[in-house]
VMD Tcl script that draws the C-alpha trace (Angstrom):
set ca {
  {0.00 0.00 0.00}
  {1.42 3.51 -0.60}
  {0.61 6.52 0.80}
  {-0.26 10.05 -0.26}
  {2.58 12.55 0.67}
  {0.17 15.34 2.34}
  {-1.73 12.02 4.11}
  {0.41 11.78 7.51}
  {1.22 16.13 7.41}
  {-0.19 16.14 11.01}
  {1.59 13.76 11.98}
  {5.06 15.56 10.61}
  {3.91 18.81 11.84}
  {3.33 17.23 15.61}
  {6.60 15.95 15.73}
  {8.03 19.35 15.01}
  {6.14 21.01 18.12}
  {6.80 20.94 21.40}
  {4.76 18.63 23.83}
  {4.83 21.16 26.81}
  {2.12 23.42 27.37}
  {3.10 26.55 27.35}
  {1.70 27.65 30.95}
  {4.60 25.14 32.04}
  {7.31 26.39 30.48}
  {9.56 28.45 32.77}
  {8.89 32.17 32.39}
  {11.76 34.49 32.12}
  {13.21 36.60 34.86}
  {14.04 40.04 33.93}
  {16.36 41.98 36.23}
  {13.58 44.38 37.68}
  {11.98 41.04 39.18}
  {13.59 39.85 42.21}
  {12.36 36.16 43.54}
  {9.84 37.20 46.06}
  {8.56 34.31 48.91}
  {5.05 35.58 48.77}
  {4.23 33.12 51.17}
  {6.76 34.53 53.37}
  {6.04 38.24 52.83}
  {2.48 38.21 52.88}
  {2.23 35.65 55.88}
  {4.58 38.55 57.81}
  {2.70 41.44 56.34}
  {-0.33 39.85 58.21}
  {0.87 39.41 61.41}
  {3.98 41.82 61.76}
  {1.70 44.67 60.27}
  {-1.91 44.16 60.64}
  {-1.58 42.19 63.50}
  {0.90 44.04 65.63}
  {-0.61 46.44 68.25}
  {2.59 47.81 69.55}
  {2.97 50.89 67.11}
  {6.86 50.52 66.98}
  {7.03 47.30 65.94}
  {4.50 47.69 63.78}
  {6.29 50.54 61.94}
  {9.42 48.29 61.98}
  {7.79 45.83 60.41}
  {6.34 47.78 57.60}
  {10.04 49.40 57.50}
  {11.10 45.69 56.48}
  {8.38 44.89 54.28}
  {7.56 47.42 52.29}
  {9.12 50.00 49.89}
  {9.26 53.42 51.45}
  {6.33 55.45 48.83}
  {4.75 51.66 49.27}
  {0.71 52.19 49.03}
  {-2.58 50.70 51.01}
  {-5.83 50.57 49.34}
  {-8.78 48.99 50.89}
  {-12.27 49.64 50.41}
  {-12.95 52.94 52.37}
  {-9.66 54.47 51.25}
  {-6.13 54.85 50.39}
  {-2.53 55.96 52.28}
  {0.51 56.53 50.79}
  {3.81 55.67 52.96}
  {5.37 53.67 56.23}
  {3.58 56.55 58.80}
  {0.83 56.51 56.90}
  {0.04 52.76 56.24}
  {1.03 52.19 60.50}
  {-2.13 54.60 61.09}
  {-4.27 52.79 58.87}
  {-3.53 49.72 60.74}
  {-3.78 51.56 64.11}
  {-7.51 52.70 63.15}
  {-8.61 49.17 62.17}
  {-7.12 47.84 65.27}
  {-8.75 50.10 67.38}
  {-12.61 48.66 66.13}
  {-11.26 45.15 66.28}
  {-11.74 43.74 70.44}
  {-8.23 43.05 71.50}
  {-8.29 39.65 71.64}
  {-8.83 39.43 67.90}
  {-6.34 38.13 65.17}
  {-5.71 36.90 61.66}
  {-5.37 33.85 60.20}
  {-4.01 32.54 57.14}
  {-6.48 30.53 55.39}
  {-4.19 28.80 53.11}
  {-0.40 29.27 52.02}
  {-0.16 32.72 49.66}
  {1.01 31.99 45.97}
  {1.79 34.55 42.99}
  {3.93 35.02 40.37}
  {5.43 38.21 38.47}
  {5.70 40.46 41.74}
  {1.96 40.16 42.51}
  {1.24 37.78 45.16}
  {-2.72 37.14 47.07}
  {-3.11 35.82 50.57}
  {-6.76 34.71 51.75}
  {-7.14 35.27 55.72}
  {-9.77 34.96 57.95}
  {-10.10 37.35 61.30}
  {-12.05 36.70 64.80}
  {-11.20 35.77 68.16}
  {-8.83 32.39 68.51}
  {-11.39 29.91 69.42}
  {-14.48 31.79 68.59}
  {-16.48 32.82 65.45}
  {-14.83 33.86 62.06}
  {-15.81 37.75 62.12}
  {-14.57 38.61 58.59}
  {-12.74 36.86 55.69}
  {-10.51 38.93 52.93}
  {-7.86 38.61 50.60}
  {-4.81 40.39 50.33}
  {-3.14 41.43 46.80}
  {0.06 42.76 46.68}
  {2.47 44.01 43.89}
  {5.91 43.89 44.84}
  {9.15 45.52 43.65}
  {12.61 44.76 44.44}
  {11.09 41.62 46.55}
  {9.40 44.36 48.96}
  {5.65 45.24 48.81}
  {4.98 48.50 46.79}
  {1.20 48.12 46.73}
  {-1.43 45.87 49.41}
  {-5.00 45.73 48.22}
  {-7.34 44.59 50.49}
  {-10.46 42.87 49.47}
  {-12.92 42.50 52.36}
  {-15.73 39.08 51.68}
  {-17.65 39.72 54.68}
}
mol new
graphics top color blue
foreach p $ca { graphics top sphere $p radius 0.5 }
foreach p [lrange $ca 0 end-1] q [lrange $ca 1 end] { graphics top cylinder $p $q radius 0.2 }
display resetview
């Protein structure tokens, strides 16, 4: 039996492509990217920052985290800077009851300097109060913008 030339063409052509998906390829790393543990970052950003009710280690904290013109945006408003993002987590502290805290609900992931971290807030053995997610965009492996996304 003989064949027709064209008759096994998609064959030939699969052959010449790669198996690998590209969504698994490795992407490249330009120099402005710097390999960020989001997990790491965002895990600290949660309890170093937004958990921390001593005002100087709080302000530490955001010293180490974020990049000094760094940004906070969550629903009722914005701030600009370390000072600036400490008093925004001084206010919300103040209407939470002392005893509350936040909780990771799972391990943070991202890629390309923007990482998300879903957490869950309420007393330690009581009642989940409110549930969020965190989004930040990071530069030079430091956070340069949080947005908070509030669920509940």
């Amino acid at each position: 039996m003989t064949s027709n030339p064209g008759e096994n063409s998609s064959t030939s052509r699969e052959t010449s492509v790669s198996k690998t998906p590209l969504a698994l390829k490795p992407a490249a790393t330009t120099s402005s990217e710097a390999l960020v543990d989001y997990d790491a970052m965002l895990q600290a950003n949660l309890v170093r920052v937004f958990g921390e009710r001593d005002p100087s280690r709080r302000l530490e904290a955001i010293r180490d985290l974020y990049v000094e013109d760094a940004e906070l945006h969550e629903p009722h408003g914005s701030v600009q800077g370390h000072e600036a993002i400490s008093q925004a987590a001084t206010d919300l502290l103040a209407h939470l009851p002392p005893n509350f805290t936040f909780t990771p609900i799972r391990n943070a992931v991202g890629h390309h300097n923007v990482g998300r971290l879903q957490w869950l807030s309420g007393p330690p053995d009581g009642p989940v109060a409110v549930t969020g997610t965190d989004v930040a965009q990071f530069e030079g492996g430091l956070i340069r913008a949080l947005y908070v996304f509030l669920d509940q």
